[in-house]
C-alpha positions in Angstrom: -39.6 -20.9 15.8 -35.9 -22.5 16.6 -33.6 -21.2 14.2 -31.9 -24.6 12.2 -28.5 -22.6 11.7 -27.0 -19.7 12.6 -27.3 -16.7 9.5 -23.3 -16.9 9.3 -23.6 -20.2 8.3 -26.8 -19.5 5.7 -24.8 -16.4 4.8 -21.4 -18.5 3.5 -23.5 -20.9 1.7 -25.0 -18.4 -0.2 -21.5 -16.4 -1.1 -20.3 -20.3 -1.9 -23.3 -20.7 -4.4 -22.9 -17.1 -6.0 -18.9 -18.2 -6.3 -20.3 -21.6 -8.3 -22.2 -19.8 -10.2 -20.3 -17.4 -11.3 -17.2 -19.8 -12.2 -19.9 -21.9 -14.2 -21.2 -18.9 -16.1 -17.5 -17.7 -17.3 -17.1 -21.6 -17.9 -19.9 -21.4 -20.5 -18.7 -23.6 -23.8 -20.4 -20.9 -25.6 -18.4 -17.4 -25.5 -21.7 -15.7 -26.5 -23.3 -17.2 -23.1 -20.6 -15.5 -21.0 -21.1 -12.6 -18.9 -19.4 -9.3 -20.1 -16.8 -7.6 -17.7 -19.5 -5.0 -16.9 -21.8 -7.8 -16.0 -19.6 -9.7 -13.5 -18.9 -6.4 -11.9 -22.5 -5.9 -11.2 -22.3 -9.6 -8.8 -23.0 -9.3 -5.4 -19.8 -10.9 -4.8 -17.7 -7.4 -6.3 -20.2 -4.9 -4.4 -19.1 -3.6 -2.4 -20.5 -1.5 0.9 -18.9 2.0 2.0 -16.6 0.1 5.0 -15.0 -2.3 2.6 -14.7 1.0 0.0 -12.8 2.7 2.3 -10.4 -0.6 3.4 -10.2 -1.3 -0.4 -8.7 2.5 -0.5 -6.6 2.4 2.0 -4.7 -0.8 1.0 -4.6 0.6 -2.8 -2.7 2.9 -1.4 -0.5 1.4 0.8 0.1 -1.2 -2.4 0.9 1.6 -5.0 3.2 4.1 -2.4 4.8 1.5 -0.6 8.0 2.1 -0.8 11.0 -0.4 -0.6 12.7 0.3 3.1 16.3 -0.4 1.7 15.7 2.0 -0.8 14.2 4.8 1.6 17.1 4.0 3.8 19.8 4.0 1.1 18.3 7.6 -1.0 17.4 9.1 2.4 20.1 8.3 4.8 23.0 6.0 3.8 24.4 8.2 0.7 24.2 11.6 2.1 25.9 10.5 5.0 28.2 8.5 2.6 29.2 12.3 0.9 29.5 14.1 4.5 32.0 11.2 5.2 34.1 11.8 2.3 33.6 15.6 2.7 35.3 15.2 6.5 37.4 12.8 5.3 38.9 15.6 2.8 38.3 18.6 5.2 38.0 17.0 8.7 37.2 20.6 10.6 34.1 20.6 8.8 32.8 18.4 10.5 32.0 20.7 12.9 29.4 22.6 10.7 27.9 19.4 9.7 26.5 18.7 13.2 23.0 19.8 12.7 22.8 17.9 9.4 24.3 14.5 11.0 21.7 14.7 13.8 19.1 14.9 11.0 20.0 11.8 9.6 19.8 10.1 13.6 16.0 11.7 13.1 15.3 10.1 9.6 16.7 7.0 10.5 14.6 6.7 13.3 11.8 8.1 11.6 12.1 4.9 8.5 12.4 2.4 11.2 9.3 3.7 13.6 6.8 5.3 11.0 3.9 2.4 10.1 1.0 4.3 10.2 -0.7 5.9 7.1 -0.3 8.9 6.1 -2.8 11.6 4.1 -2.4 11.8 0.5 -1.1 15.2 1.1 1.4 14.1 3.3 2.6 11.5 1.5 3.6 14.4 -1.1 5.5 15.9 1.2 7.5 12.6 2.0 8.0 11.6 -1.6 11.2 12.7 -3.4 11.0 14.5 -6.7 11.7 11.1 -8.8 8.8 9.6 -7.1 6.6 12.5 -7.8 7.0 12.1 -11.4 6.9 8.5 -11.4 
């Protein structure tokens, strides 16, 4: 037997009339008539299977510890080297002993502008400053 359509196409139709009726049912003129919370969880339209679970956890996450880059840049880099530079400006041979901490900054810095990926929950606690842990 020839198939009329391709599933896709039956597939869409079908999350197009779940959509309908779902808007109609919270439409209801009658509040008693209208599903609960509970109810229009249980939809096939919010299940959810375990690939978009884990997609649905991984942008949670990258929502909720995203993290402003000005701000990173500004805590992390630009005010610490703001103090070393009116340290040296004060005591300008100790500059010297400040090397190793400059090149650190070169490493964050390069680190906020190149680091996109993800990181592991318990990563991300190392990362995060002390403000952010309580917050």
């Amino acid at each position: 037997m020839k198939k009329l359509a391709d599933e896709t196409i039956f597939k869409n139709k079908n999350e197009i009339g779940l959509i309908i009726d779902l808007l109609s049912s919270c439409l209801n003129a009658d509040p008693s008539k209208r599903p609960t919370i509970r109810g229009l969880l249980q939809s096939p339209l919010f299940i959810m299977d375990r690939y978009e679970s884990l997609n649905a956890q991984w942008f949670s996450q990258n929502v909720i510890l995203y993290r402003s880059p000005i701000s990173t840049v500004s805590e992390r880099i630009t005010l610490p080297l703001r103090n070393i530079c009116s340290l040296v400006l004060r005591q300008p041979d100790s500059i010297i002993s400040l090397e190793e901490t400059i090149l650190k900054f070169f490493d964050f810095t390069k680190d906020s502008v190149t680091h996109v990926t993800t990181l592991p929950l318990d990563e991300l606690k190392m990362v995060l400053t002390e403000t952010e842990k309580i917050s």
